[in-house]
N, C-alpha and C positions, 0 to 999 in steps of 0.2 A: 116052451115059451121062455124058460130061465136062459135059457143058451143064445137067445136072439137078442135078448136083453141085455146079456152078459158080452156078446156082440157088438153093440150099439155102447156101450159104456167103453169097450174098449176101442172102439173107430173114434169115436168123440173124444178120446185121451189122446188118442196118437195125433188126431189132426190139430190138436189145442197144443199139443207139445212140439210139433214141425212145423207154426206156423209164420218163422221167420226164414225157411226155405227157400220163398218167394226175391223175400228181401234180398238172402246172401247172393241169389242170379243174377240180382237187377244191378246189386253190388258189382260184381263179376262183369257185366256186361258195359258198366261206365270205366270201369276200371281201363278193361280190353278197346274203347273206342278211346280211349285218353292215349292210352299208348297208341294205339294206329295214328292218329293224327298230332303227335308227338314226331312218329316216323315219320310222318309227311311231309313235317316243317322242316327235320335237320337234314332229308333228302333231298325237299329245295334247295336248303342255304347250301348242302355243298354241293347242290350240281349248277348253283349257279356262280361258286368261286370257281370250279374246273375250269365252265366255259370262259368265264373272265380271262384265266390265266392260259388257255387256248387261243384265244383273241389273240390275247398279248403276245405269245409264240409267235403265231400265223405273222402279225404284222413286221414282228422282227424278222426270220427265216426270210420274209421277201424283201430285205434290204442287198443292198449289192457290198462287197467288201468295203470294207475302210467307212461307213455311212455308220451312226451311233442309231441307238433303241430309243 
């Protein structure tokens, strides 16, 4: 009976002492969604300078010589 006790005194210690484990995941996981959608935004903004300056190629390459940009 001392040994289940002795058990339970130590389950109850460990779980009192790790119970901001929780936390640090939940940390970890706003963390990692901050950065995803971080990536998301500067993948927009420069895929949408490319296509700008794509555009802007295209339109010129189909001019005929001597014709300006």
């Amino acid at each position: 009976m001392k040994s289940m006790r002795a058990y339970a005194l130590r389950v109850r210690r460990d779980l009192l002492t790790h119970r901001d484990r929780g936390a640090s995941a939940l940390e970890w996981a706003l963390i990692a969604a901050v950065v995803v959608v971080a990536a998301a935004l500067i993948g927009a903004a420069v895929y949408n300078v490319i296509s700008t300056r794509a555009a802007q190629v295209e339109s010129c390459g189909n001019l005929g010589p001597g014709e300006t940009c």
